[in-house]
VOPAGU-2260 file (C-alpha; in pm, 1 decimal, decimal comma):
REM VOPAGU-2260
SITE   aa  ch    i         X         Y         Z
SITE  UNK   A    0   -2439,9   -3012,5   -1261,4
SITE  UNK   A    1   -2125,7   -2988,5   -1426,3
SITE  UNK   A    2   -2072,4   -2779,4   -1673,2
SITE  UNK   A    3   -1898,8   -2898,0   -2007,9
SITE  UNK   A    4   -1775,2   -2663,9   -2230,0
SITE  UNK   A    5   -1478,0   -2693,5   -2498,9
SITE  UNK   A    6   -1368,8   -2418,7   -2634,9
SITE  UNK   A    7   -1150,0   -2297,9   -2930,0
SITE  UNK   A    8   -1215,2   -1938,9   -2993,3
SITE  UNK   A    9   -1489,1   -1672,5   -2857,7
SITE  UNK   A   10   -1747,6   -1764,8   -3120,0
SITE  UNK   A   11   -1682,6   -2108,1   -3103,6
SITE  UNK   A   12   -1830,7   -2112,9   -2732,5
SITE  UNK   A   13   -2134,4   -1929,2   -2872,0
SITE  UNK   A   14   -2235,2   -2194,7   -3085,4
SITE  UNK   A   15   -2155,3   -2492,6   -2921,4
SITE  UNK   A   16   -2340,4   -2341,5   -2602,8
SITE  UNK   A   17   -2674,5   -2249,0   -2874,4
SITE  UNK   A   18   -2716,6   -2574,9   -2993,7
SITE  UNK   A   19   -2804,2   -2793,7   -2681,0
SITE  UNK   A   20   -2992,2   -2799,2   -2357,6
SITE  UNK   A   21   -2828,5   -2633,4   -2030,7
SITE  UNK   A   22   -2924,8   -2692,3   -1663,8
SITE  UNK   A   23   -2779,9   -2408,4   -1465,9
SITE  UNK   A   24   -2810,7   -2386,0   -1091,4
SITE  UNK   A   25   -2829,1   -2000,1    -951,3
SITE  UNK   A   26   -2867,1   -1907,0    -638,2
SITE  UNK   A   27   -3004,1   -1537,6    -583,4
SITE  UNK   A   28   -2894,0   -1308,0    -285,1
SITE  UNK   A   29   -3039,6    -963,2    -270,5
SITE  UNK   A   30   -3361,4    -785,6    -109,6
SITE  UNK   A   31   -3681,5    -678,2    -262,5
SITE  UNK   A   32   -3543,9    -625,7    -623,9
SITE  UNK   A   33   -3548,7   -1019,6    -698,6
SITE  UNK   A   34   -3843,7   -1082,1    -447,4
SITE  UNK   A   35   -4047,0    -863,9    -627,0
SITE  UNK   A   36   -4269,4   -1035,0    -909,9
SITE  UNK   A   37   -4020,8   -1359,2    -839,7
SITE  UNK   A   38   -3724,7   -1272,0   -1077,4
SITE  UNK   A   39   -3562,8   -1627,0    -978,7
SITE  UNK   A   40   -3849,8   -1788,1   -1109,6
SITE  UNK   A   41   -3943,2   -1522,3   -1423,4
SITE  UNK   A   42   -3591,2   -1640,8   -1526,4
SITE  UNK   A   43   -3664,0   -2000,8   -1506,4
SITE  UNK   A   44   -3974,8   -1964,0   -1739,8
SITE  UNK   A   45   -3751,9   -1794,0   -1922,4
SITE  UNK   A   46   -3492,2   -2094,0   -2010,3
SITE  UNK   A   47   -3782,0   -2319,6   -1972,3
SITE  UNK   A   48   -3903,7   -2144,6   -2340,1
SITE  UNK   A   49   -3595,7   -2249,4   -2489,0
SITE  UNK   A   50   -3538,3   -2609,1   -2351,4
SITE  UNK   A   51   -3306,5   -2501,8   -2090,1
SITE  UNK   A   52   -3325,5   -2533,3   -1699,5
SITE  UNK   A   53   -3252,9   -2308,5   -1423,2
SITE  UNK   A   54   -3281,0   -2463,6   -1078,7
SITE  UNK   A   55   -3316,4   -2183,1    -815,1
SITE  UNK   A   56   -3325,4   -2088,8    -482,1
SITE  UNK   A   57   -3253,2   -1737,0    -294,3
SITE  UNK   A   58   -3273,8   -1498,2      66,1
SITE  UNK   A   59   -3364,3   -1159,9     -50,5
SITE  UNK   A   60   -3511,0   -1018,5     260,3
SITE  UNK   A   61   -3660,2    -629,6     218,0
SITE  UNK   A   62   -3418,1    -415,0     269,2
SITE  UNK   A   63   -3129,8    -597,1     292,1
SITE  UNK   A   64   -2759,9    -518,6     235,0
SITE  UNK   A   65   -2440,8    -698,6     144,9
SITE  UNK   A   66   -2342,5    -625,6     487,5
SITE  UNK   A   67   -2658,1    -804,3     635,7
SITE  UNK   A   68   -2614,1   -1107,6     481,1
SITE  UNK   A   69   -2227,4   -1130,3     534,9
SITE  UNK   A   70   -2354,4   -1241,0     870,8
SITE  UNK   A   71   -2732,3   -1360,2     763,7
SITE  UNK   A   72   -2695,0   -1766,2     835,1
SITE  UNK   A   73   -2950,1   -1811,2     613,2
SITE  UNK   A   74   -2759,6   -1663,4     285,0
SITE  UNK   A   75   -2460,9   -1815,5     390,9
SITE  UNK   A   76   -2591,2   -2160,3     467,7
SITE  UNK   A   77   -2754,0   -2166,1     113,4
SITE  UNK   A   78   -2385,5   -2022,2      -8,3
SITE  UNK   A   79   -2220,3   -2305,8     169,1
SITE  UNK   A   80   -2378,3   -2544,2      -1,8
SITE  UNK   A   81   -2170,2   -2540,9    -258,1
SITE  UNK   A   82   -2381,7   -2651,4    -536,5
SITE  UNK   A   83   -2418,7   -2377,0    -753,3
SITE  UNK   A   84   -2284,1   -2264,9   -1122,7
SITE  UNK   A   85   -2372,3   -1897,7    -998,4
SITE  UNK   A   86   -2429,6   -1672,4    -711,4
SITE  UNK   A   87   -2582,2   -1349,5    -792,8
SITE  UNK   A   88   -2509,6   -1079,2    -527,6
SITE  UNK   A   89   -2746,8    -795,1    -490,5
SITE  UNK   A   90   -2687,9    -472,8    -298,5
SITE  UNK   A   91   -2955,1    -271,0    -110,4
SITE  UNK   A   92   -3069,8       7,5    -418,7
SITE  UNK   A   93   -2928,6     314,0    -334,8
SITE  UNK   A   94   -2567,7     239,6    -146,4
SITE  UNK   A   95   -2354,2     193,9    -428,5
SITE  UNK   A   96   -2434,0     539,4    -552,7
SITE  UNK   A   97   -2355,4     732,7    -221,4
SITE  UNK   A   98   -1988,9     885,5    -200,6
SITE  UNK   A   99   -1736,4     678,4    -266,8
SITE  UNK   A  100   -1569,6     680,5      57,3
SITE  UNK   A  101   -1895,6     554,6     232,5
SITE  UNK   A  102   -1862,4     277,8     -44,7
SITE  UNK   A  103   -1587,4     183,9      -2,2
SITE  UNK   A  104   -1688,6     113,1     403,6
SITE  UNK   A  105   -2057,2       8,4     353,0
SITE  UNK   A  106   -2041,0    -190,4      78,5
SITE  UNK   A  107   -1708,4    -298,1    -121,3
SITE  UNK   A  108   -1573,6    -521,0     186,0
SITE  UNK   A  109   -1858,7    -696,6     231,2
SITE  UNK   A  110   -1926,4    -773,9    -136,6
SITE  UNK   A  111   -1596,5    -947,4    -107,3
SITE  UNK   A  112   -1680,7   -1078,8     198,8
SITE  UNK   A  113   -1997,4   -1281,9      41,9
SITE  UNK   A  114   -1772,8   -1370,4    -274,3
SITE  UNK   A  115   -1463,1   -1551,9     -51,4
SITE  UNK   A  116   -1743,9   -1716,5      56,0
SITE  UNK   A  117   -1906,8   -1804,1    -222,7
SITE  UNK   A  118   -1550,1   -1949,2    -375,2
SITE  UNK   A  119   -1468,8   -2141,9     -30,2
SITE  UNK   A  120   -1790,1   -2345,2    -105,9
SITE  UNK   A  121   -1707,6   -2445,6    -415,2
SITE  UNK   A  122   -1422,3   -2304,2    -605,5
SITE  UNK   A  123   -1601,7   -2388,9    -982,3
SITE  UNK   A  124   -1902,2   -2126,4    -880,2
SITE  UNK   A  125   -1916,1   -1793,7   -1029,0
SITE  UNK   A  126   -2023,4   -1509,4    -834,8
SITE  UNK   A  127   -2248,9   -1249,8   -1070,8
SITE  UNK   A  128   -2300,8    -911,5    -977,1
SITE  UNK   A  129   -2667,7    -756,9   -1034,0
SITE  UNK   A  130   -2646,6    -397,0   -1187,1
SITE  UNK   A  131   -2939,9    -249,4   -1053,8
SITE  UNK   A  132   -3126,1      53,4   -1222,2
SITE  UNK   A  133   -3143,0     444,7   -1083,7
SITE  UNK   A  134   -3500,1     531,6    -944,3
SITE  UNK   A  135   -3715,1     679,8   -1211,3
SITE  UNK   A  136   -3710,8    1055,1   -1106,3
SITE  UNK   A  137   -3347,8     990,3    -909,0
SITE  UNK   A  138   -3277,2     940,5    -496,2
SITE  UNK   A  139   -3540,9    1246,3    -367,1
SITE  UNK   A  140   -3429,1    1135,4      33,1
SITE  UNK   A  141   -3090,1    1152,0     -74,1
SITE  UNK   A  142   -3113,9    1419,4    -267,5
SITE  UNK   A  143   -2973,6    1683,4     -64,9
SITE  UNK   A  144   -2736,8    1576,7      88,9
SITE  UNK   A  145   -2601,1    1391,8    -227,6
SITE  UNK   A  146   -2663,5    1639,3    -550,4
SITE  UNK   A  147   -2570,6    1334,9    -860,3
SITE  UNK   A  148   -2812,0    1114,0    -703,1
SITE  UNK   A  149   -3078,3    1347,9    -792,0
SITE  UNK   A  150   -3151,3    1225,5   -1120,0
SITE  UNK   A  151   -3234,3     907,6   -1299,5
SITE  UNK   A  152   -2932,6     945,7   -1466,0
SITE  UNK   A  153   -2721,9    1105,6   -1253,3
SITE  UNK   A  154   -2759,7     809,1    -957,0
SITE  UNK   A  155   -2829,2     525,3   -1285,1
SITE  UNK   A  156   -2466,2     601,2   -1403,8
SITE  UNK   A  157   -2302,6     609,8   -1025,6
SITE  UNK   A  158   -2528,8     271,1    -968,8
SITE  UNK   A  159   -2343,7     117,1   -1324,6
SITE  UNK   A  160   -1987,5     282,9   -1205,0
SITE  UNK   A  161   -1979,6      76,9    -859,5
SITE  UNK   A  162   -2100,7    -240,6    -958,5
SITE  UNK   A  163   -1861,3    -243,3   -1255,2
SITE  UNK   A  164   -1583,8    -233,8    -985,7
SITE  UNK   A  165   -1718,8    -487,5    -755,9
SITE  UNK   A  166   -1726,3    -734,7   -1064,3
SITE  UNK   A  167   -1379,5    -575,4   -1168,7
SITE  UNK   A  168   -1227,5    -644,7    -744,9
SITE  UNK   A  169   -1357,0    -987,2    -722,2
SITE  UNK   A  170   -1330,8   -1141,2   -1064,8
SITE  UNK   A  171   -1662,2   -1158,8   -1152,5
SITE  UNK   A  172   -1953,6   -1171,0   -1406,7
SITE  UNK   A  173   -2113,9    -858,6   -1439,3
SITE  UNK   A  174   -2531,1    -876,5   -1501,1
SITE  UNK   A  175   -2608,9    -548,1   -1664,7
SITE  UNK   A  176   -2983,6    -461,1   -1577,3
SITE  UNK   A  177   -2956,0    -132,8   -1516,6
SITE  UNK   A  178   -2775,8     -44,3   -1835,1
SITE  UNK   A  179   -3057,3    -303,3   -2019,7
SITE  UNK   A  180   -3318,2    -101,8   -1817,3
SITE  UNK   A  181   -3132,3     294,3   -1955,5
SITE  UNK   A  182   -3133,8     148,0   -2298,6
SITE  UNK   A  183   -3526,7      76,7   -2279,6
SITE  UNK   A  184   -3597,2     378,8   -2107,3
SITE  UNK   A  185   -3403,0     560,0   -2394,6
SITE  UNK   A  186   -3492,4     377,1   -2703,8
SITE  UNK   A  187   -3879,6     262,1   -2585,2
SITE  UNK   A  188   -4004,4     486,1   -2314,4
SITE  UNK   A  189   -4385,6     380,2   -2358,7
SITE  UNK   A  190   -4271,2      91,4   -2188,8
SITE  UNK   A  191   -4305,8      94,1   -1811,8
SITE  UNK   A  192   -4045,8     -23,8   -1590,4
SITE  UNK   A  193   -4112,4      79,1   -1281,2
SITE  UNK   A  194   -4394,4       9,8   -1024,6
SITE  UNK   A  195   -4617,0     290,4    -839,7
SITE  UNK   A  196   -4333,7     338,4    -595,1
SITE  UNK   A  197   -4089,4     481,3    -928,8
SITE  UNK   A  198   -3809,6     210,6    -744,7
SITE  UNK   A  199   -3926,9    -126,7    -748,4
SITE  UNK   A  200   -3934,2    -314,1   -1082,0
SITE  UNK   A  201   -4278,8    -358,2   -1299,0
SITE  UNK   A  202   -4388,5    -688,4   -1469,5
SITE  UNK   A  203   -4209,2    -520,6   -1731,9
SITE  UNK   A  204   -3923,7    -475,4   -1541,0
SITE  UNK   A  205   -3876,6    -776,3   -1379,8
SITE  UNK   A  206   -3906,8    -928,8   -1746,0
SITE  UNK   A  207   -3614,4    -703,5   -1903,6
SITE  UNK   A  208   -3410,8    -838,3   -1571,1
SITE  UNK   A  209   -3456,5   -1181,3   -1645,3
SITE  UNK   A  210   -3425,2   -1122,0   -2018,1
SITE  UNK   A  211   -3087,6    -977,8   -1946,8
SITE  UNK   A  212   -2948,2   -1279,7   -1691,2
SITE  UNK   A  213   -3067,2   -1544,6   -1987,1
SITE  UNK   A  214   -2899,4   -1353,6   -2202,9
SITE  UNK   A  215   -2539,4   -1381,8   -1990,1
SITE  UNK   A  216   -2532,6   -1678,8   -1760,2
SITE  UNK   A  217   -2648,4   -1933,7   -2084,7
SITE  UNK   A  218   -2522,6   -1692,8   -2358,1
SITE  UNK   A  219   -2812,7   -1744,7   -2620,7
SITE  UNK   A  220   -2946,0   -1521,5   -2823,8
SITE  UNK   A  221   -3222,5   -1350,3   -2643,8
SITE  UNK   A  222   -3431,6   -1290,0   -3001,6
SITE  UNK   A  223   -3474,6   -1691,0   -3017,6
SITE  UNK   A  224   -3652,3   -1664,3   -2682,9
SITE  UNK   A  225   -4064,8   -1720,5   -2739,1
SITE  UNK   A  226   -4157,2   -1649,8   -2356,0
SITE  UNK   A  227   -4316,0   -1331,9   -2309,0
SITE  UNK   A  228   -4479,8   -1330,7   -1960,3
SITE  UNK   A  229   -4730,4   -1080,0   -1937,9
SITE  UNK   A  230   -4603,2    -886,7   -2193,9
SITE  UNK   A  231   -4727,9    -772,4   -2553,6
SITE  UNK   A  232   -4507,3    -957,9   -2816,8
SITE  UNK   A  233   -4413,2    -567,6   -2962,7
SITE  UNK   A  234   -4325,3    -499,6   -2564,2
SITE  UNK   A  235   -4155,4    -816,8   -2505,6
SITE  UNK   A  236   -3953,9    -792,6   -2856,4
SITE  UNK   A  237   -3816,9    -440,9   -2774,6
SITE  UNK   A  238   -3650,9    -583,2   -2436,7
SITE  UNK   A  239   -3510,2    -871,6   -2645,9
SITE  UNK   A  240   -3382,0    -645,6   -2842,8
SITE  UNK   A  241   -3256,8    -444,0   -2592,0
SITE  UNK   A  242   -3123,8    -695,6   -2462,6
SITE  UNK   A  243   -2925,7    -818,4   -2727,9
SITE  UNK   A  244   -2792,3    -525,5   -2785,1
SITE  UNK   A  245   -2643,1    -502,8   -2443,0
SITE  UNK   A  246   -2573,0    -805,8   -2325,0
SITE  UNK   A  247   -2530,4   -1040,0   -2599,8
SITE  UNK   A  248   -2335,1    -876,8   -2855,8
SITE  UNK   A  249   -2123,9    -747,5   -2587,2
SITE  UNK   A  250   -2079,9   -1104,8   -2349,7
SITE  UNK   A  251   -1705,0   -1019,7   -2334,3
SITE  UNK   A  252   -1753,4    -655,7   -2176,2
SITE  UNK   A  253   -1967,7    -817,2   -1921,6
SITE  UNK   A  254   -1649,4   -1127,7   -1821,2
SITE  UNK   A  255   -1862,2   -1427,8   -1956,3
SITE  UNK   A  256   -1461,7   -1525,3   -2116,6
SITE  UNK   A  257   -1228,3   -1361,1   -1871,5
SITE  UNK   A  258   -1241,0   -1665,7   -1623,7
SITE  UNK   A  259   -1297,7   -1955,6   -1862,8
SITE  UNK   A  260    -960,7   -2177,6   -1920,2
SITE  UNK   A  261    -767,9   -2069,5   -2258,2
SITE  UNK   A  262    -520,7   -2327,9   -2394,2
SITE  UNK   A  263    -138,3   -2141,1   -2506,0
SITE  UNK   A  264     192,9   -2263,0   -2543,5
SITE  UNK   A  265     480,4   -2257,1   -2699,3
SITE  UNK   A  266     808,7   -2522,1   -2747,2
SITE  UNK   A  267    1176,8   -2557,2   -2782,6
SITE  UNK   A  268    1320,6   -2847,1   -2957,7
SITE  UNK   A  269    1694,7   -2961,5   -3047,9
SITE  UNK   A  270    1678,3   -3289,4   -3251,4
SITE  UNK   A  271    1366,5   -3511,3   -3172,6
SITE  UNK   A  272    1419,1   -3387,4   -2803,7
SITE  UNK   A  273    1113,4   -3102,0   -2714,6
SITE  UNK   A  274    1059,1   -2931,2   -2383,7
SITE  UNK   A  275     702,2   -2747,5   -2406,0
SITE  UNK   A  276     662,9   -2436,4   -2241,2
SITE  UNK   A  277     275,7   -2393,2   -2087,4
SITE  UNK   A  278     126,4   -1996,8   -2101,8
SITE  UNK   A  279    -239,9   -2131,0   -1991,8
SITE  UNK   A  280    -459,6   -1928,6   -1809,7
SITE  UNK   A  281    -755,6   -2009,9   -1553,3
SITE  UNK   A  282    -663,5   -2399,2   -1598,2
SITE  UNK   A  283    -595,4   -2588,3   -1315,5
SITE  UNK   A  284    -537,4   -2937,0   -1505,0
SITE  UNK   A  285    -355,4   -3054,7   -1817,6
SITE  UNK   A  286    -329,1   -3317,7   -2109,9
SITE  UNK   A  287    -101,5   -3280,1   -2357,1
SITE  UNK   A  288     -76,6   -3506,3   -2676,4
SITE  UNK   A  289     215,3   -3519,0   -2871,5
SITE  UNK   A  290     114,0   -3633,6   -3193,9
SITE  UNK   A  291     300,7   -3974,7   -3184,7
SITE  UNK   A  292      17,9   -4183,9   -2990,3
SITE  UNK   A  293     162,1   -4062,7   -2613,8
SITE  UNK   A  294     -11,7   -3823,0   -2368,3
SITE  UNK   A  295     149,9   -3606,4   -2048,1
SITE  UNK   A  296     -75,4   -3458,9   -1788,3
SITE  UNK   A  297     268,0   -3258,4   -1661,7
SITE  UNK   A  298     222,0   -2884,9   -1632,1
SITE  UNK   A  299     568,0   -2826,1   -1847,8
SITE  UNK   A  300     649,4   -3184,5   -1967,0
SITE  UNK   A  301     945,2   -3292,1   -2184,1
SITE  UNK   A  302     922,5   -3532,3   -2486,7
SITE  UNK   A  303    1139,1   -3749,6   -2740,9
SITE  UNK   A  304    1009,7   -3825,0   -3031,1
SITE  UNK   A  305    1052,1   -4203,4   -3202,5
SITE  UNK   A  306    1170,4   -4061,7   -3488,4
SITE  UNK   A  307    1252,3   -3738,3   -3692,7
SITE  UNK   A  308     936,7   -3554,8   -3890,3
SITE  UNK   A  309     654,3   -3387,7   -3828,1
SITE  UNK   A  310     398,4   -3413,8   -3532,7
SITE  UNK   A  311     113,3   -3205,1   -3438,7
SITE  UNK   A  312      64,9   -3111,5   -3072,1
SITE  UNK   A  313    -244,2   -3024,6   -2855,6
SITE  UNK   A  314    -287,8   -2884,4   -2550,9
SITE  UNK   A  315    -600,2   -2939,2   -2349,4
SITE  UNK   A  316    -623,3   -2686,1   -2072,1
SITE  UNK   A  317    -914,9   -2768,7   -1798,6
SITE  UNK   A  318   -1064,0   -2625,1   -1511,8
SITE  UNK   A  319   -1459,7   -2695,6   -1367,4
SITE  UNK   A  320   -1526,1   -2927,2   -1651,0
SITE  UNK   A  321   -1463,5   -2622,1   -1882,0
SITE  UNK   A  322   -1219,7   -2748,5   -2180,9
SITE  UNK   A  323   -1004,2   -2517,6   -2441,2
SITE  UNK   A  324    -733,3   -2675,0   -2646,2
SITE  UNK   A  325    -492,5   -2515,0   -2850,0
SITE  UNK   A  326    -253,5   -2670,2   -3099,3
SITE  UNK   A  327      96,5   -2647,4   -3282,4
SITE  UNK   A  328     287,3   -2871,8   -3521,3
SITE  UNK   A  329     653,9   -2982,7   -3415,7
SITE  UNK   A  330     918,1   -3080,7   -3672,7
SITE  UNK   A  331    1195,2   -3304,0   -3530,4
SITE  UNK   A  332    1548,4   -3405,9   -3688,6
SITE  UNK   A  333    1884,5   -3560,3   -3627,4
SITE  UNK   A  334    2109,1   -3340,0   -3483,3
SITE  UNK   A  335    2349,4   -3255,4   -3715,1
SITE  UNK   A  336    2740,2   -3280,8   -3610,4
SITE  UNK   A  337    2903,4   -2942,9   -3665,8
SITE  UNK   A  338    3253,7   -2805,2   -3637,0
SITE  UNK   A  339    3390,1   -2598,2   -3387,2
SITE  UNK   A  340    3293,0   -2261,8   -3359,6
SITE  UNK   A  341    3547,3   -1977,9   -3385,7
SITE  UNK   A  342    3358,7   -1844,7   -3088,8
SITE  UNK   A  343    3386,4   -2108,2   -2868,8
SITE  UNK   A  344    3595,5   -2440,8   -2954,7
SITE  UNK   A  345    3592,4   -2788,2   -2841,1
SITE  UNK   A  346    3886,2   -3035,2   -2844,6
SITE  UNK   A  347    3798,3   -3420,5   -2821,3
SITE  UNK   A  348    4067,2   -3557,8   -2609,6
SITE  UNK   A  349    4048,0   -3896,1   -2800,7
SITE  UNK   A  350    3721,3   -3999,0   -3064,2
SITE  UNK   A  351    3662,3   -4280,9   -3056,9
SITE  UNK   A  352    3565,5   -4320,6   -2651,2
SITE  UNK   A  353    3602,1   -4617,5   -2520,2
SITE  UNK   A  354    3563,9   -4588,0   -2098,1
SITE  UNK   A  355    3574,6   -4210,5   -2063,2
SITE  UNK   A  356    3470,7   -3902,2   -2264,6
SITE  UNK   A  357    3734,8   -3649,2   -2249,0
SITE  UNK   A  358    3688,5   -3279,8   -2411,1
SITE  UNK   A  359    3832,4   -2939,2   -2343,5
SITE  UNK   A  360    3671,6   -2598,3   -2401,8
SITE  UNK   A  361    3791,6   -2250,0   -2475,9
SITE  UNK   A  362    3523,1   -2076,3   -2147,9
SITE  UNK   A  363    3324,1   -2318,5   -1903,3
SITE  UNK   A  364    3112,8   -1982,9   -1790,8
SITE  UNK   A  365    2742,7   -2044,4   -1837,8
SITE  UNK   A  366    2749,7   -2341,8   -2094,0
SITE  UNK   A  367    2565,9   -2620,7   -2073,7
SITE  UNK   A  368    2640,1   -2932,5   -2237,8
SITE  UNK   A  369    2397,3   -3212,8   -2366,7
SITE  UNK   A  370    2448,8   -3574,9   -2495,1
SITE  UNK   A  371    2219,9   -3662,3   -2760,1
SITE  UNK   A  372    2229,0   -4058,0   -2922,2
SITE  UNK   A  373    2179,5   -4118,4   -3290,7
SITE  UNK   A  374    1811,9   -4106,4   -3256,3
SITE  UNK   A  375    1861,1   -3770,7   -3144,0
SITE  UNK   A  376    1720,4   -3873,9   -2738,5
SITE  UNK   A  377    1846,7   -3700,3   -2478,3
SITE  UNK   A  378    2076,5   -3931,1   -2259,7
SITE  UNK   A  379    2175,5   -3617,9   -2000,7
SITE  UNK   A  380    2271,0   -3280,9   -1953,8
SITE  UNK   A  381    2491,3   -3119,2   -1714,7
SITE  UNK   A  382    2614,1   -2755,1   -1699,6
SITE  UNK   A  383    3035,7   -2709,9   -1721,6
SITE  UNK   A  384    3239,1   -2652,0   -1448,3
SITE  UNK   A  385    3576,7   -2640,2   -1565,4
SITE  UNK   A  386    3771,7   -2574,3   -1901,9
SITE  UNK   A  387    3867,0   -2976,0   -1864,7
SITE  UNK   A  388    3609,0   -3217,9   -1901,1
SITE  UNK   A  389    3591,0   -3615,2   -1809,8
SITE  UNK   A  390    3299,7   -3813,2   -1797,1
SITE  UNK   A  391    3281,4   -4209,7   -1761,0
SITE  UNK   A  392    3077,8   -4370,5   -1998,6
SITE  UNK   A  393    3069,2   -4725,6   -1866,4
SITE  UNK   A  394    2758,5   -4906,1   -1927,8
SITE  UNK   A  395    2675,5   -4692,7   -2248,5
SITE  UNK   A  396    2605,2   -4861,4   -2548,0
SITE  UNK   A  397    2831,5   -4890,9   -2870,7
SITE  UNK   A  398    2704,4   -4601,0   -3096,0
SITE  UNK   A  399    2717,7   -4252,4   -3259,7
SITE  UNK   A  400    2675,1   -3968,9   -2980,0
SITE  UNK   A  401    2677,7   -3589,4   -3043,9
SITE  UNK   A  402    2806,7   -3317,4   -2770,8
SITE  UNK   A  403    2564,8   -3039,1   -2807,1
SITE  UNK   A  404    2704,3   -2672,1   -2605,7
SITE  UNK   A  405    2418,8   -2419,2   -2510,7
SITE  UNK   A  406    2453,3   -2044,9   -2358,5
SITE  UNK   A  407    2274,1   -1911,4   -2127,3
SITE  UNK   A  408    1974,6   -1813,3   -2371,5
SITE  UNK   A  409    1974,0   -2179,6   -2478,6
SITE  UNK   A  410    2136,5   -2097,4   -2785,8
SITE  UNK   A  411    2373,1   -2363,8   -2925,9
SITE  UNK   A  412    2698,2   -2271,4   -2937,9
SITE  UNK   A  413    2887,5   -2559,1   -3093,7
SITE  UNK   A  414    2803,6   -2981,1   -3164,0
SITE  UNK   A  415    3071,6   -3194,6   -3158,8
SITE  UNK   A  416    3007,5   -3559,2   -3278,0
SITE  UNK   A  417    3189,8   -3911,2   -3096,1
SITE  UNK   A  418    3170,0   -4241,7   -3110,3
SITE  UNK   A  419    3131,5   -4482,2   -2848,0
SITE  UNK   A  420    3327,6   -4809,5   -2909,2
């Protein structure tokens, strides 16, 4: 499904997004973290509460690794298919907390691996990394041969370190479970996150994780949610809460807006002549409108107005069926006919022109000149070449005409009005 958002500021998205039904498509790739107790599915009852719809599918064999399913033709079939708003990537539990260096080979190349993929499929899909949690009392195997693993919070805060920088490498959305999961564990530790095994997720658990993905992939409030699973509503509040807290009031930390398009430019005009200048990011397509009843779908387009006054511009920026526009109001005039500059004179070899325009200059170097008519339209420009200038006119029409000089900065340097008889 294509996904339609327009955006003007931050907040703006929030609200727009809040007041009507979403279908999201997700596809989950991880190991026994999402199999367990069916998080794909936990988070479509989830959106199912609140009117929404998340169609799901995922490979999340036991065990596995981003390095397994770099070559797994089951994940990467499902990946190829190209239909998906997200692809959530999750690593076996403990290998983003081991030494960095064994990171860095076991795990960081083939998270970008599975995220080239994910993009080749279907450019408009956003790959979501899945912060998992530290095991309750720490990494005991690891333990000694790997001292900050041996804690909850010592492999918890390694686990939230790495998978910030995967999301960071590959320009990503970040899903913070884990750091959902530490505030629970901090703030409401009568609730029970773990199962037997102190590693695997609980109902509980599994609940807070889906809580959390509503929370960033639809961007609602996660308080308005009336699902509770298996959960006691005082249970189920706190994790909304937590929740909230995290994720929601913090949906820039996690890059919910650094890949959607944003809408910015800025313009030069001389007369009712405008060239727009386009600082968009993340947009891949274009429609300008200029305020006078015409449209451009030009990356950098130029414009002449009808007539002088006042015209309001807006730029739509697009990408994925994501909108932002941004706008600016333009005031146009006649060019007015000046006299020559101390700083840089021009003669009119004869004024009125009949055949041939003929001017001289005090220094050619870097100048532009410009022909402007009475309407203030530009008829050319053409940078000088030579103190002496002669340019034929035939075929021009009788009328007023203004010489406008520009330096290298686009600065005018002297007008110089003619008439064409």
């Amino acid at each position: 499904m294509i996904r339609t958002v327009f955006t003007l500021t931050f907040c703006f998205i929030t609200l727009f997004v809040a007041a009507q039904s979403v279908t999201k498509r997700v596809l989950f790739i991880g190991n026994s973290y999402v199999y367990t107790n069916n998080l794909p599915q936990e988070l479509a009852n989830v959106a199912a509460s609140m009117g929404d719809e998340v169609i799901f599918d995922s490979n999340a064999p036991g065990g596995y690794t981003f390095e397994l399913h770099s070559t797994n033709t089951t994940t990467l079939s499902k990946i190829a298919a190209g239909t998906w708003d997200y692809v959530v990537l999750q690593e076996q539990s403990q290998i983003p907390s081991f030494p960095i260096d064994q990171v860095e080979t076991e795990c960081f190349p083939f998270a970008t691996i599975l995220n080239d993929s994910i993009i080749a499929a279907n450019a408009c899909t956003e790959t979501v990394f899945f912060m998992t949690w530290g095991r309750k009392e720490g990494d005991v195997g690891n333990c000694p041969f790997w001292p900050p693993v041996c804690t909850y919070s010592g492999m918890d805060s390694l686990l939230n370190l790495r998978y910030r920088m995967m999301a960071e490498d590959n320009d990503a959305l970040l899903s913070p479970v884990g750091q959902v999961w530490h505030y629970i564990r901090d703030n409401h530790p009568e609730i029970e996150l773990y199962n037997a095994d102190m590693s695997h997720p609980s109902s509980a658990g599994t609940y807070a994780a889906a809580i959390t993905f509503y929370s960033l992939l639809f961007q609602k409030d996660p308080n308005s949610i009336v699902y509770n699973g298996t959960l006691s509503s005082t249970d189920a509040n706190a994790i909304k809460n937590a929740a909230r807290a995290v994720v929601f009031d913090s949906l820039e930390v996690w890059h919910v807006y650094d890949y959607l398009p944003k809408s910015e430019f800025d313009f030069y005009n001389s007369g009712v002549y405008a060239e727009f200048s386009n600082y968009s990011t993340n947009a891949d397509s274009y429609l300008w409108k200029f305020g006078d009843g015409t449209e451009s779908v030009e990356v950098n387009p130029t414009h002449t107005y009808p007539a002088p006054g006042s015209y309001n511009i807006g730029l739509y920026a697009m990408r994925c069926g994501l909108i932002d526009s941004s706008y600016k109001t333009i005031t146009t005039a006649t060019i007015a006919i000046a006299d020559n500059n101390p700083e840089f004179k021009v003669n009119l070899v004869a004024n009125p022109v009949h055949s041939i325009l003929s001017f001289q200059v005090d220094n050619y170097f870097k100048i532009q000149c410009e022909i402007y008519n009475y309407t203030g339209t530009k008829i050319l420009d053409f940078p000088l070449q030579a103190n002496s200038v002669s340019y034929p006119l035939e075929g021009w029409q009788s009328g007023s005409y203004v010489l406008v000089f520009r330096d290298e900065q686009g600065i005018v340097v002297n007008t110089k009005g003619f008439i064409k008889l």
